[in-house]
C-alpha positions as CSV (number, residue, x, y, z in Angstrom):
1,X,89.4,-70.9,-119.7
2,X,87.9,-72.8,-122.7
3,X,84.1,-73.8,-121.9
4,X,83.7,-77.5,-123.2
5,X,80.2,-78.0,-125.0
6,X,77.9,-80.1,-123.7
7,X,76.2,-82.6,-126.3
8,X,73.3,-84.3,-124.2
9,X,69.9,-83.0,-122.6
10,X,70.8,-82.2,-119.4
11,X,69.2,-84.1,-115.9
12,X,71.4,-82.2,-113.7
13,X,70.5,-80.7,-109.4
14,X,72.2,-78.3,-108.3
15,X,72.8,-76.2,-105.3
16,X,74.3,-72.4,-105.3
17,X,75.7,-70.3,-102.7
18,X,73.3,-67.9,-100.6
19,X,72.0,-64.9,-102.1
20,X,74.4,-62.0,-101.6
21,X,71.8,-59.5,-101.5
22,X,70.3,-61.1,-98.2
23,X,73.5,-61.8,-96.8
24,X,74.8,-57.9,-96.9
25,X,71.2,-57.2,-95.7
26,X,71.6,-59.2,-92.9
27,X,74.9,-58.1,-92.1
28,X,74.0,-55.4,-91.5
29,X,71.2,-55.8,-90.2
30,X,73.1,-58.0,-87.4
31,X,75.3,-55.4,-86.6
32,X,72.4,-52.9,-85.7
33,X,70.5,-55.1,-83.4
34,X,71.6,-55.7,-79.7
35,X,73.0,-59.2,-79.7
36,X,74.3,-62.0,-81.6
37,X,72.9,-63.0,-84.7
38,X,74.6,-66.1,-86.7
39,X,73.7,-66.5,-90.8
40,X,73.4,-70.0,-91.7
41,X,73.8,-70.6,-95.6
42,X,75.6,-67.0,-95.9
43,X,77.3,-66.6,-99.0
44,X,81.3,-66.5,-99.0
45,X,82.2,-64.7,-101.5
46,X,84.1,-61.5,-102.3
47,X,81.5,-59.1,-101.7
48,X,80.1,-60.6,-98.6
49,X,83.5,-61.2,-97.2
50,X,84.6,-58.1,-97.9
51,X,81.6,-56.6,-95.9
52,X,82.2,-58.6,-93.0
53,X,85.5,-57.5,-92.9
54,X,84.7,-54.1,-92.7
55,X,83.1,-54.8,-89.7
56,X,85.2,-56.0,-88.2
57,X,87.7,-52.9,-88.9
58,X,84.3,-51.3,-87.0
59,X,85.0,-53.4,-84.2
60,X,82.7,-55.4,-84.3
61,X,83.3,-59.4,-82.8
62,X,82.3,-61.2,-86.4
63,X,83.0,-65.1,-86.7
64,X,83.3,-66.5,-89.9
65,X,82.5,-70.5,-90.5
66,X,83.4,-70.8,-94.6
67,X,82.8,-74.9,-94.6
68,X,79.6,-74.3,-92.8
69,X,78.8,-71.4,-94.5
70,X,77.8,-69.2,-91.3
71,X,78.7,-66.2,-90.2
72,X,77.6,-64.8,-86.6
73,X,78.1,-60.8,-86.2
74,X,78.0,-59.8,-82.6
75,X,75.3,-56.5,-82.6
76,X,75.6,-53.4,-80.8
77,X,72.6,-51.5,-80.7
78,X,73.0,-48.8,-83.2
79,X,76.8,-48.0,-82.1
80,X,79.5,-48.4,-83.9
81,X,82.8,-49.3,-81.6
82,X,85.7,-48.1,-83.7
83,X,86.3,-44.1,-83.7
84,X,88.1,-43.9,-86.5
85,X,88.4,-46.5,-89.7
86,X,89.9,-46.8,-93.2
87,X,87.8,-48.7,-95.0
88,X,88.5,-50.4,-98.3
89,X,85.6,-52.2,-100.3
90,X,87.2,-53.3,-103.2
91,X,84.6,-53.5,-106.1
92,X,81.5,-54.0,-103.9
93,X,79.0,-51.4,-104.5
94,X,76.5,-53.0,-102.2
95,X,78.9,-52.6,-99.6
96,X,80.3,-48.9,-100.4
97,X,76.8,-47.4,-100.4
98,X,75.0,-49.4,-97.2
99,X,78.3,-48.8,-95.5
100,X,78.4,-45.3,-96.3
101,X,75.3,-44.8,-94.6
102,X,76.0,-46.7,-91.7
103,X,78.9,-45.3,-91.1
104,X,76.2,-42.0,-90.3
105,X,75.3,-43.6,-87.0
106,X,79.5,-43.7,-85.8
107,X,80.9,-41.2,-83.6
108,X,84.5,-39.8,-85.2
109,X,86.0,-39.7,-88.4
110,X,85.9,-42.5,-91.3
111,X,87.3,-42.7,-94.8
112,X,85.6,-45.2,-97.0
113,X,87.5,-46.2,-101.0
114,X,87.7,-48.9,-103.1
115,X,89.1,-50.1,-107.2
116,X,89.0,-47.8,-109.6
117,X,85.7,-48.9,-111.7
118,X,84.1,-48.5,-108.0
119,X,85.3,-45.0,-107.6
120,X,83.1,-44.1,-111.1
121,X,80.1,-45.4,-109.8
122,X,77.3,-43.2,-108.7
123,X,77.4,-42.0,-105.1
124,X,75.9,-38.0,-105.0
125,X,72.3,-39.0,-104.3
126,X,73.1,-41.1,-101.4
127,X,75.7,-38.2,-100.0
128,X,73.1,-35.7,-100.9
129,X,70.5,-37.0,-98.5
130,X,72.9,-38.0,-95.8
131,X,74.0,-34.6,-95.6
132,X,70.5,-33.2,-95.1
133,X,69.9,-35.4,-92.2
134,X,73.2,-33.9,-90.9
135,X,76.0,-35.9,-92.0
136,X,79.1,-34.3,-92.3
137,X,80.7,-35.8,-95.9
138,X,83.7,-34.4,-97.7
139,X,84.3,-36.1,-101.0
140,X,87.6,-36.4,-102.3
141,X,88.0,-36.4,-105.9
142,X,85.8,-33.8,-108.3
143,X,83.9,-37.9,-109.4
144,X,80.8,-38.3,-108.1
145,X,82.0,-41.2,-106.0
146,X,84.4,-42.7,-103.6
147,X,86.6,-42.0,-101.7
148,X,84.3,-40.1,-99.3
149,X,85.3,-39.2,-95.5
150,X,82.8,-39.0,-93.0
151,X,82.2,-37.2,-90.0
152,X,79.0,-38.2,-88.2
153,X,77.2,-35.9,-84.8
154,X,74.1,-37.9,-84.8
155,X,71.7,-38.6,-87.0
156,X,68.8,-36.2,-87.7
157,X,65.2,-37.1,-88.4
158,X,62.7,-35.0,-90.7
159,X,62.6,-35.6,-94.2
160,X,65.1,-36.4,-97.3
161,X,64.4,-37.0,-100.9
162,X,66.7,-39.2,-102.9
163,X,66.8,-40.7,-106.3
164,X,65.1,-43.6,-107.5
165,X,66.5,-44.0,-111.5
166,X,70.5,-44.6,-110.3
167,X,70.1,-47.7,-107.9
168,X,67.9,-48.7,-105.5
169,X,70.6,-49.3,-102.8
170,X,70.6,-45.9,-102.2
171,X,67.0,-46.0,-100.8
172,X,67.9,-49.7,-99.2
173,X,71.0,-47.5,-97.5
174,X,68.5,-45.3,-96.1
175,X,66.0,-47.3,-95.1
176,X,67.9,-49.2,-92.9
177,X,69.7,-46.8,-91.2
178,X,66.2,-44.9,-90.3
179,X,65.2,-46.7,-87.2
180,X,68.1,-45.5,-85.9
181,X,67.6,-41.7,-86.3
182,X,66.7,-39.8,-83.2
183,X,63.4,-39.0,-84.9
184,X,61.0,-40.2,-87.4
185,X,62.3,-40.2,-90.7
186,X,60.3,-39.7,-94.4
187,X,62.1,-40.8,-97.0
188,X,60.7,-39.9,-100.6
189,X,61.9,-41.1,-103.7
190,X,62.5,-38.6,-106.5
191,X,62.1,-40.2,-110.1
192,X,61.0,-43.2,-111.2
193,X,62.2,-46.2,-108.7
194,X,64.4,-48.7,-110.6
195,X,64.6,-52.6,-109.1
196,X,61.9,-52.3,-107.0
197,X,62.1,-55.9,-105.9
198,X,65.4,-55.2,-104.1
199,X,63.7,-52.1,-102.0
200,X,60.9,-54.9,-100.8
201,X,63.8,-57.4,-100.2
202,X,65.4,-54.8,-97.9
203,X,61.8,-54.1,-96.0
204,X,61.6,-57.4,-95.9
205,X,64.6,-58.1,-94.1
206,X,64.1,-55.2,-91.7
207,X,60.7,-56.7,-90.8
208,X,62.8,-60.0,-90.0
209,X,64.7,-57.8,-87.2
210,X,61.8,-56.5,-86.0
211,X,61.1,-53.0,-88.0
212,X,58.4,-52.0,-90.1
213,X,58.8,-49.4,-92.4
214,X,55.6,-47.6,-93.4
215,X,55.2,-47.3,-97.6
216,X,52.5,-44.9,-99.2
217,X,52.3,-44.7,-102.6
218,X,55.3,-47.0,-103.2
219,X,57.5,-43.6,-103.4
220,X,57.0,-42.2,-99.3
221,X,58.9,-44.4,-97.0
222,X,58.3,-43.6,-93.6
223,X,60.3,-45.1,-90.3
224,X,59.6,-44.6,-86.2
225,X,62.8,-45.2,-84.1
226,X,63.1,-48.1,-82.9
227,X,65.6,-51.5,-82.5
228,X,66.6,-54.0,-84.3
229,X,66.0,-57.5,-82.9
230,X,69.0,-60.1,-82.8
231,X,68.1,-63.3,-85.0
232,X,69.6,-66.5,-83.3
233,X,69.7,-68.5,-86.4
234,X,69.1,-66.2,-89.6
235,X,68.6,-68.6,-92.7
236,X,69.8,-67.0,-96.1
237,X,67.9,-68.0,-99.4
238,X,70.2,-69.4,-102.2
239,X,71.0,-67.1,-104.6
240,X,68.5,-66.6,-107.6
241,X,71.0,-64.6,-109.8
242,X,73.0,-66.9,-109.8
243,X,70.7,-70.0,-110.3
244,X,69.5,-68.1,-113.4
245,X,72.7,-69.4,-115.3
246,X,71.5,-73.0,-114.6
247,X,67.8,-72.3,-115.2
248,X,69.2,-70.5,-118.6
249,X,71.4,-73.8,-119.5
250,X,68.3,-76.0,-119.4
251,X,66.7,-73.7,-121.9
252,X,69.9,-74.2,-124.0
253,X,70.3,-77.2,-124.4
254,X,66.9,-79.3,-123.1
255,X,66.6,-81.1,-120.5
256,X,65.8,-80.4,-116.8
257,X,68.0,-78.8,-113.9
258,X,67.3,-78.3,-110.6
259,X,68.3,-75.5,-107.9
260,X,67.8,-76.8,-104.3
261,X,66.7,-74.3,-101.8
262,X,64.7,-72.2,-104.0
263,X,61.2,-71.4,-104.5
264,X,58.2,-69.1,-105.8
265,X,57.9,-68.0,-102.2
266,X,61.4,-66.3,-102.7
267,X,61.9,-62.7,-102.2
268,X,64.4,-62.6,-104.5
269,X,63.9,-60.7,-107.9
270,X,65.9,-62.3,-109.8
271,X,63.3,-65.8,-109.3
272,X,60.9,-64.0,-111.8
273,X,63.7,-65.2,-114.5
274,X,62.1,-68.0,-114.6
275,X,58.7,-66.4,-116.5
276,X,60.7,-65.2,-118.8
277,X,62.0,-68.8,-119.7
278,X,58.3,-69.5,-119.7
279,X,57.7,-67.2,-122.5
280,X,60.3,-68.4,-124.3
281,X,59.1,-72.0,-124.5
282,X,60.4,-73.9,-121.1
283,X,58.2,-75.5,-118.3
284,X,59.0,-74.4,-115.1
285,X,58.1,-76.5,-111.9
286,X,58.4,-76.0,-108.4
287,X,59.3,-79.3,-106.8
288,X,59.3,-79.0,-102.9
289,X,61.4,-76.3,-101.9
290,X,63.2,-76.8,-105.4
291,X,62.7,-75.1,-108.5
292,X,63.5,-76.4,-112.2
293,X,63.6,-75.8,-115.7
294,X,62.9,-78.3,-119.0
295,X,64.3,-76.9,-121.7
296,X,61.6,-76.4,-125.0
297,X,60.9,-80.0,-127.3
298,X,63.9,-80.1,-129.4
299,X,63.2,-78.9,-132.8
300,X,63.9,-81.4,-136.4
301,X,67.5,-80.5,-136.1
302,X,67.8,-81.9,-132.3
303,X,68.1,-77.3,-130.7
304,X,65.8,-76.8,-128.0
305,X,63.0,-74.7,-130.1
306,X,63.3,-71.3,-127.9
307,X,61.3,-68.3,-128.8
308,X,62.6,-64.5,-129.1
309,X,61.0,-62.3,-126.4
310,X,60.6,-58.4,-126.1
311,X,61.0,-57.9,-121.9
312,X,61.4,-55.1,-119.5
313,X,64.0,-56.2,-117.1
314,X,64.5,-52.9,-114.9
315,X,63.1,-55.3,-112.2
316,X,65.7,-57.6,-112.8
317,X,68.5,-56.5,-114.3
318,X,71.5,-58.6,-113.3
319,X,70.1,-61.3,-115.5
320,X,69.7,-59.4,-118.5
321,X,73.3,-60.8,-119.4
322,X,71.8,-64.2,-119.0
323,X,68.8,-63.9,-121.6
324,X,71.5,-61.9,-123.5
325,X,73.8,-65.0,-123.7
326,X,70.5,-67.6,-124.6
327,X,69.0,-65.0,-127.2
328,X,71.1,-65.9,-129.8
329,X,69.9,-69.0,-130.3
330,X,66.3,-68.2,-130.5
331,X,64.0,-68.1,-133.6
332,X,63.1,-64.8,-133.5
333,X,64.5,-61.6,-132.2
334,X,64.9,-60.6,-128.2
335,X,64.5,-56.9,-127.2
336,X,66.0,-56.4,-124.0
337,X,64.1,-52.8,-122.6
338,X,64.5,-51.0,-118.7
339,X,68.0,-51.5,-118.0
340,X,69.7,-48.5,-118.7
341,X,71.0,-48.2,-114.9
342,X,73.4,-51.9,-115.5
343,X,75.6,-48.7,-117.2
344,X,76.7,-48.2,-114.1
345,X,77.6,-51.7,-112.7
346,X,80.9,-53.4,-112.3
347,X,81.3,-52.2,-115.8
348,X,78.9,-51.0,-118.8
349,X,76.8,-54.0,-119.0
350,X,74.8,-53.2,-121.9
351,X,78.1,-51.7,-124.0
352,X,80.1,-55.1,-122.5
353,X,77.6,-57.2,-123.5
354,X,76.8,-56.1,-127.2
355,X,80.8,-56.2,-128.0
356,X,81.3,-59.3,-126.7
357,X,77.9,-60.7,-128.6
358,X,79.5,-59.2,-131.5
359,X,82.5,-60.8,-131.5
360,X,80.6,-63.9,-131.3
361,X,79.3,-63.6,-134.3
362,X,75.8,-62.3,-133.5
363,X,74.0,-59.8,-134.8
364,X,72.9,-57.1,-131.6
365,X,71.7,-53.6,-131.7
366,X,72.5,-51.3,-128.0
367,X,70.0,-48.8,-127.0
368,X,70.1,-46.4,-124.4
369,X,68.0,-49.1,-121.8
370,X,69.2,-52.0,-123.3
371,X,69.4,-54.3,-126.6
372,X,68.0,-56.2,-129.2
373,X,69.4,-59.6,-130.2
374,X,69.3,-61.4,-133.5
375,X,68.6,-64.8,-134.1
376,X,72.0,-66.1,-135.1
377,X,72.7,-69.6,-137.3
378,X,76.5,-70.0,-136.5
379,X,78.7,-69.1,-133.5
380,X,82.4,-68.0,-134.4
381,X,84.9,-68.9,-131.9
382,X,86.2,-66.0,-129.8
383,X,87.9,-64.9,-127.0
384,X,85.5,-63.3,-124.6
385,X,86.1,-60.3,-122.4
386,X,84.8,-60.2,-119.4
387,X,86.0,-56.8,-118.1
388,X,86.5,-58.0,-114.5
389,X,82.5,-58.3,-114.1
390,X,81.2,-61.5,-112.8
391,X,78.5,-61.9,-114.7
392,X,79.9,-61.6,-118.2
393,X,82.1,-64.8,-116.9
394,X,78.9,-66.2,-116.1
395,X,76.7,-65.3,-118.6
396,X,79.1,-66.2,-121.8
397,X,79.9,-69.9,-120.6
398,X,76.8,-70.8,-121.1
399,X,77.2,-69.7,-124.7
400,X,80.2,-72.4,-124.4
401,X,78.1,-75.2,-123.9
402,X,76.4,-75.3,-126.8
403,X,78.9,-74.4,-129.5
404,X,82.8,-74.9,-129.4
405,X,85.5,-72.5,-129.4
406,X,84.1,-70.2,-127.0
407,X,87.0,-69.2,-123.9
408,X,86.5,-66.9,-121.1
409,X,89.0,-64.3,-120.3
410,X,89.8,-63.4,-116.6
411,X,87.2,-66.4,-115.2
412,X,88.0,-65.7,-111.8
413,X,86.0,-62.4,-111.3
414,X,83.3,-65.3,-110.7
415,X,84.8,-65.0,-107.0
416,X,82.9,-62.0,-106.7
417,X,79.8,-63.4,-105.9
418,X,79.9,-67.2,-106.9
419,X,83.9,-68.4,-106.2
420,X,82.8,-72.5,-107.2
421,X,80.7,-71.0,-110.1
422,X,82.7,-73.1,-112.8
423,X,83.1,-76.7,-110.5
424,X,78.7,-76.3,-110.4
425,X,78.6,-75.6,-114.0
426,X,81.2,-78.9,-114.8
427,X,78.5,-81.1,-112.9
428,X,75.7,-80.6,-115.6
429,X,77.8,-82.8,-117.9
């Protein structure tokens, strides 16, 4: 897919999908409390899709409403209906580890698998700790990964210790499965935590349901049994990841955009993007429930005037590809620190995003947590990869609209977590 340049300041709103973090959350959530819950502004994308339909393979009674964007789960308490299950997630690692543990709570046998990059993706900490609170998990394959088969007796209370530096949805797995052990459990975190944010987005949401987690010294979870509360109407934030890209085209090219159904008060990591646009030279504004950016005061040659910034994104690191894709066309150099765990995404994000920079043209150096990004005067026209990962597909079209040549290979990974990601992108012309 060529990405046509845009050659005006942009005055652009625009709306994006839910978040897909909340909307797994709150699947799942749903399906541990007693009662119906519906999702109104649930995203419908491959991820989330593919994590409803795992539920229903559960047996749960889920109802699916894609023009409405709702989704209603029918809870059962804890229990899950279905003995036995195959379950196949696909690429989805939100899915394959908070399914993984909730598949602890079932009474029988369940296999859980998915693609091939998904089967190299981290899994041992989360089986570790499942197996201590009694779990019975046989991994198939020598990987430290799927596929994994599960046979549950009840979930243990007491305390487990898992890792922080891999992913943070192993804790989220953890925590909100707890409430549902038949004691209290303690859940400590060994090593340093990584995306932080997403933990408090998953206490967060717990609290919604009705739990409350107990945190002491932001490493020492603890949880009481208790039940999850149905949600009659369960309203899911847009998605702030995915707004970055349009945030991140105002800094290109000037100009203001606007994302409806976003704001400050979001729980989202990802909204803290925008204070990194701040350093580099935009003015960001919260307008209602709306958020926008203005791009930086053109410079004598008509560029937004952006400046280079040194960051620590392991807060935040699904939009370190987006600051990757703008940095180039600052005036000084961008360091890019704290995101050695993207490694382990839907593919190498650090290695996948310094080869494709490269064949751009620009000038990048890859570190062990990240990158640093040069300054560059002309783009070469190239062919970018994007290795199946939605947000290299993402990232590198906005690299399109500001210099010509520049075509996306594969674009419609983008229906992992964004499907209309391209017809949202054409309306800022």
């Amino acid at each position: 897919m060529e990405i046509i340049p845009v050659s005006h300041p942009l005055a652009a709103t625009v709306r994006v999908p839910g978040s897909k973090s909340i909307t797994n959350r709150a699947l799942l959530l749903a399906a541990l409390a007693d009662g119906p819950t519906q999702l109104t502004n649930a995203l419908f994308a491959d991820d989330t899709l593919t994590f409803a339909q795992s539920l229903c393979e559960l047996g749960f009674e889920v109802s699916l409403d894609g023009c409405g964007a709702r989704m209603a789960v029918r809870g059962l308490g804890g229990r899950i209906p279905a003995r036995k299950a195959d379950i196949q997630v696909g690429n989805a690692g939100t899915a394959a580890r908070f399914l993984t543990a909730f598949l602890a709570l079932g009474q029988g046998e369940y296999r859980i698998d998915g693609e091939a990059r998904l089967r190299e993706r981290p899994m041992a900490d989360l089986v570790g700790a499942l197996r201590c609170l009694g779990v019975q998990i046989e991994q198939e394959s020598d990987r430290d990964g799927l596929p994994l088969r599960i046979r549950p007796g009840g979930l243990s209370g007491g305390r487990v210790r898992v890792s922080g530096d891999i992913s943070s949805q192993f804790l989220s797995a953890l925590l909100m499965i707890a409430p549902c052990a038949q004691g209290p459990l303690r859940i400590e975190v060994a090593g340093e935590l990584t995306s932080r944010p997403y933990v408090d987005l998953t206490l967060a949401t717990m609290a919604d349901f009705g739990i409350q987690v107990s945190c002491s010294n932001n490493l020492r979870f603890e949880a009481q049994p208790g039940h999850y509360r149905a949600q009659a109407e369960y309203l899911v934030e847009s998605d702030a990841s995915g707004a970055s890209y349009f945030f991140a085209a105002a800094a290109l090219l000037g100009g203001t955009v606007r994302v409806e159904n976003l704001s400050r008060r979001s729980r989202q990591a990802d909204v803290a993007f925008l204070d990194v646009l701040g350093q580099m030279g935009c003015v960001v504004a919260a307008v209602g429930d709306s958020l926008e950016v203005t791009g930086p005061t053109p410079d004598r040659f008509g560029s937004p005037s952006l400046q280079g910034v040194d960051i620590d994104l392991r807060d935040l690191p699904d939009t370190a590809q987006t600051l990757s894709a703008i940095a180039p066309f600052a005036a000084s150099p961008t360091r890019i620190r704290g995101i050695a765990s993207a490694r382990f995404k839907e593919t190498d994000r650090i290695s996948a995003t310094c080869a494709e920079l490269t064949r751009l043209g620009v000038t990048v150096v890859e570190h062990a947590d990240g990158m640093t990004i040069y300054p560059c005067a002309t783009i070469c026209p190239a062919s970018v990869r994007t290795y199946k990962d939605h947000r290299m597909a993402m990232a590198f079209s906005l690299i399109g609209l500001r210099v010509p040549g520049v075509t996306i290979e594969g674009p419609d990974c983008v229906a992992k977590t964004f499907p209309t990601f391209f017809k949202v992108l054409d309306t800022l012309r």
